[in-house]
N, C-alpha and C positions, 0 to 999 in steps of 0.2 A: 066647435072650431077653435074656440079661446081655450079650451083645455090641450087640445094637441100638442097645440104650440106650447103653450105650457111646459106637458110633458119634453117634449123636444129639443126646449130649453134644458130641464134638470140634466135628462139623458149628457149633453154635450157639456156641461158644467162636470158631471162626474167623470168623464171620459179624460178632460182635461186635467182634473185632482191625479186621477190614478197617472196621466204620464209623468205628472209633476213629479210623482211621489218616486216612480220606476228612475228618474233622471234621476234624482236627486240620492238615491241608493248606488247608481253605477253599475257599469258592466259584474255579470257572476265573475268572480275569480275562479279559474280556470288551474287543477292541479299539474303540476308537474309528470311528463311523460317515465311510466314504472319504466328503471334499468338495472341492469345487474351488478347486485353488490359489488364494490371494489376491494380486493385483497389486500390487505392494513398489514405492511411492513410493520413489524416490532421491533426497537435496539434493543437488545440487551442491556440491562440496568449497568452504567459505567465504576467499573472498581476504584477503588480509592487510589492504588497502584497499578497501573498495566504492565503486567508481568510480557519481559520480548518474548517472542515468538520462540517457538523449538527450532530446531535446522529442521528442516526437511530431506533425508536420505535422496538421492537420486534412486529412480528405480531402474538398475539394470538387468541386463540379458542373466539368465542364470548361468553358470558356468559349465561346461559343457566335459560331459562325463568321459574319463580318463580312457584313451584307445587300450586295444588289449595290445599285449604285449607280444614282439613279432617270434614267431616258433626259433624254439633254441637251434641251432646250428648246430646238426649233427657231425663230430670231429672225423675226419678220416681216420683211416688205416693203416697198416702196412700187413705184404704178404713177402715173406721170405722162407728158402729155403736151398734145396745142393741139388743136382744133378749128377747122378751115378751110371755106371756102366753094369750092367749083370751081366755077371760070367766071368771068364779069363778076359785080362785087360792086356789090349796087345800092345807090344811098342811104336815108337813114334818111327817115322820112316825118315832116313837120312836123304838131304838134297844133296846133288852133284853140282857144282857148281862151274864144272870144268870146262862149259860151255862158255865162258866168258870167263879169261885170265883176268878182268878185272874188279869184277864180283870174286872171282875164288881170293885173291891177295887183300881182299878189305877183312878174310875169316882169319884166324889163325889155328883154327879146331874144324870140328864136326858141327855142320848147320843140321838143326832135325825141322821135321817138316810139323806145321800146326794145326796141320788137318784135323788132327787127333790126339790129346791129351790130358793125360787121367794119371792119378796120383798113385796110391800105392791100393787105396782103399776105392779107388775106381769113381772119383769125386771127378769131376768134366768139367776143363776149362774151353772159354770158346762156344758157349751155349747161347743163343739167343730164347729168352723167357718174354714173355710179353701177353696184353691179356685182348685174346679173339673177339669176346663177348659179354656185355654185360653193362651195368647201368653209367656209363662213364660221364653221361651230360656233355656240358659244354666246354671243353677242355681249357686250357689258358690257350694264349695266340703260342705260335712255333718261336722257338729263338730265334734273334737275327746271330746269334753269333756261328759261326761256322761250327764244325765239327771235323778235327782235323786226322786227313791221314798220310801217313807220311810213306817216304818209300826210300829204307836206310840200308845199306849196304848190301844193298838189292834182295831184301824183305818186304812185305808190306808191315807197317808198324801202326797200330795194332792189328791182327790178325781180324776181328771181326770191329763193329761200328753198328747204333743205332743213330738215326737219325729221323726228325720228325717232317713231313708233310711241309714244303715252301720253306724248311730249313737248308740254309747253305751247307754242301760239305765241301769241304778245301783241301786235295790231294797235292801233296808235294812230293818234290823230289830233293832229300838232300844228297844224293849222290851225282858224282860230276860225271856219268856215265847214260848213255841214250836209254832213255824209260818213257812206257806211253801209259797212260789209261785210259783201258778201254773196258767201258760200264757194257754190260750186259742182262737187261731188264728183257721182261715178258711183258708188262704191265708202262711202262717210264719211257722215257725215250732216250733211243741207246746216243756212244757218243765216244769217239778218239781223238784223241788230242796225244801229241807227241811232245816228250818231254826232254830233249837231246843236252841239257846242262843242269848241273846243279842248280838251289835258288830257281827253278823256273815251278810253278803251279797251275792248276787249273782249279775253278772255281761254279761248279754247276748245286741246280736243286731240282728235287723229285716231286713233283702233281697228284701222284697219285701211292696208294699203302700199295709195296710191296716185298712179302717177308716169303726169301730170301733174294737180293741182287748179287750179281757177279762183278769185283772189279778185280784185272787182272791185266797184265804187264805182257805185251807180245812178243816182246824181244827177248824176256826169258820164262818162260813157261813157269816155272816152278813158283812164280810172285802170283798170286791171287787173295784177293782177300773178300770179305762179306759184306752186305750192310742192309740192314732192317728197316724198312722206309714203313712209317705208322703215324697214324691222324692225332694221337693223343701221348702222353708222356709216360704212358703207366709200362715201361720195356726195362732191362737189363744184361747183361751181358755179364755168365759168371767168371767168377775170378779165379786160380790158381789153385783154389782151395772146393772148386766145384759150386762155390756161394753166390747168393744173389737177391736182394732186395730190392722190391718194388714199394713205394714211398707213396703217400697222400690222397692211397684209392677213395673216393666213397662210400658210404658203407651199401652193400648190397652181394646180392648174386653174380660172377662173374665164373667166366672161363679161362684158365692159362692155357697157354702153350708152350710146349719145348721146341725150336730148332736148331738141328747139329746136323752140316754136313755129311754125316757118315751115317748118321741112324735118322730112321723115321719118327717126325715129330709125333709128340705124346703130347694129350689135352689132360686135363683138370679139372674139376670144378670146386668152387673155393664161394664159403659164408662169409664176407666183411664186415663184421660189427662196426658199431660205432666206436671210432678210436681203439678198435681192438689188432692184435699184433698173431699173426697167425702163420703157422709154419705150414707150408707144403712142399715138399719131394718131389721130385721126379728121377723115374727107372727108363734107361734107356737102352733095350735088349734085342730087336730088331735093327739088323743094318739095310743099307738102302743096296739094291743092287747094281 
């Protein structure tokens, strides 16, 4: 029983040693929780001189490649040429004027009529040329300025007149004697106006193309004259010498025509180059019945 105890004793003596021993050593130290390396900025080793900065260019839009260039403008044309009669060229027919003492004392000769006239070589003045068909596009706008016809010592003056689509024409009268004009369309709308004084005018315009109109004077028969109503500008009217030029066409495929009173219109057909000058003729051998 005295040995137990004993034992009992040491047992509790060493128990005591070893916590002494454990206290007196301390808590284990306890490692730091593993984390992910951190990325170590570096400077640059600093120069002895810091050279400034370069400029830095802005960076723009690249420049934007050159449009092509717009198609050349093909130059107009022109188409000219006479108006002939084949055959015997007949004379011109004389007006009487005896109808009216004061129409005959404004003459002091022989008035010949303009129905019809051709030179030696049968060249035709009084021709209306003008083109039917073909590439004309958009034409310019119509003049405002009138186109004047006049009615002189009881003539019409000029004989024939074109005139364009909403163009004014302006028939006067310089004679101090009663004259009317009165239009005669198929196409237009007709119209008399009485012209009983000198200085007095009338001033209408045409809506619609039509080649040929009638204007002509009721009071003396023998005053008539012409006028060629058309949409675009490409017309002429040949001169004395049976000539005639058309100006500024386009270049392409086109149709002419001749109109004369007396003979049946003749067509054409006609190449317009670019800026090229081209002659065309016309024969006029049929009369009209």
């Amino acid at each position: 029983m005295r040995a137990s105890k004993t034992n009992l004793a040491v047992l509790a003596l060493a128990l005591l040693v070893a916590l002494a021993f454990l206290f007196h050593r301390g808590p284990k130290e306890q490692k730091p929780p593993r984390t992910a390396p951190r990325a170590v900025e570096v400077a640059a080793p600093e120069s002895p001189t810091r050279a400034a900065p370069l400029p830095v260019k802005p960076v723009s839009d690249p420049a934007p490649a050159p449009s092509a260039p717009p198609p050349a403008q093909r130059p107009p044309g022109t188409v000219r040429g006479a108006v002939k009669i084949r055959g015997e060229i007949p004379l011109r027919k004389r007006i009487r004027l005896d109808a009216d003492s004061k129409c005959e004392a404004m003459h002091a000769g022989v008035v010949l009529s303009d129905q019809l006239v051709a030179d030696a070589n049968g060249n035709v003045q009084w021709a209306f040329v003008f083109v039917k068909a073909g590439p004309i596009g958009a034409p310019p706008s119509a003049p405002t300025t009138p186109v004047l016809l006049d009615q002189i010592r009881c003539v019409f003056t000029p004989h024939m007149v074109g005139v364009r689509v909403g163009q004014p024409i302006r028939v006067l009268s310089s004679d101090d004697v009663l004259h009317n004009v009165h239009a005669l369309p198929f196409t237009n709308k007709e119209f008399n106006v009485g012209l009983p004084r000198g200085g007095m005018e009338v001033v209408r315009t045409f809506d619609q193309p039509e080649v040929m109109l009638k204007i002509k004077c009721d009071v003396h028969p023998w005053m008539a004259s012409w006028v060629g109503v058309v949409d675009h500008p490409y017309f002429a009217v040949t001169n004395e010498l049976g000539s005639y030029v058309i100006r500024d066409l386009p270049p392409g495929k086109f149709t002419l025509e001749v109109w004369h009173e007396m003979y049946k219109s003749v067509t054409r057909s006609v190449d317009v180059p670019p800026g090229g000058d081209v002659a065309v003729d016309f024969v006029l051998d049929d009369r009209k019945d």
